[in-house]
Residue, then its C-alpha position, 0 to 999 in steps of 0.5 A: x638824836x633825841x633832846x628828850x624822851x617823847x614820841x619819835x620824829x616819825x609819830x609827828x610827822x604822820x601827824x602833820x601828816x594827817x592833819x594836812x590830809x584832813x585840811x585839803x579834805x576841807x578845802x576840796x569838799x566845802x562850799x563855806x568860805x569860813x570852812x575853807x579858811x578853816x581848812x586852809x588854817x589846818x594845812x598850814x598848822x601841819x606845815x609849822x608842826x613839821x617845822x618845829x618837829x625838824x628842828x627839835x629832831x636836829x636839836x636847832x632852834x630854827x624850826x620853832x622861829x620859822x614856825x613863829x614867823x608862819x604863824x605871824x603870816x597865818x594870822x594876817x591872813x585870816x584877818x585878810x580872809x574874813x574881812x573878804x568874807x565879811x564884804x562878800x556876805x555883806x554883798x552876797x547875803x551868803x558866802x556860799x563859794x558856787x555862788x561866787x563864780x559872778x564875781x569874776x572879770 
């Protein structure tokens, strides 16, 4: 069931799909803390376009407010996560994620 001519369901959720994949690519394979951030904002802008996807598929409105929301949490936490880096480059003169094994206990 389909509000409008478009791409099927199935096309956006290989997309979701294989932006998620890109995204964990990223987290396991950088060593830059801003890079990863940047992974983990693609991950979850997979999850919010499954959501949104869903929701147009079953002809609701909740997918697109939950994905809102999601990307409310998102924002907070990139604002979070660069001033961690900030502090850490700040303390570190670099933010190369090998280097911060010493920051543990």
């Amino acid at each position: 069931m389909s509000l409008a001519a478009g791409p099927p369901l199935v096309a956006w959720l290989l997309l979701a799909a294989a932006l998620f994949c890109v995204g964990v690519y990223g987290v396991l394979t950088r060593k830059n803390l801003v890079a990863i951030l940047l992974s983990v904002e693609l991950m979850a802008n997979a999850v919010n376009l499954n959501l949104v996807a869903l929701g147009r598929y079953q002809g609701e409105l909740l997918g697109q407010a939950v994905a809102l929301f999601g990307m409310a949490l998102t924002v907070a936490e990139v604002g979070v996560g660069l001033a961690i880096v900030i502090l850490v480059h700040r303390r570190r003169q670099g933010i190369d994620v090998d280097e911060l094994s010493g920051l543990s206990g």
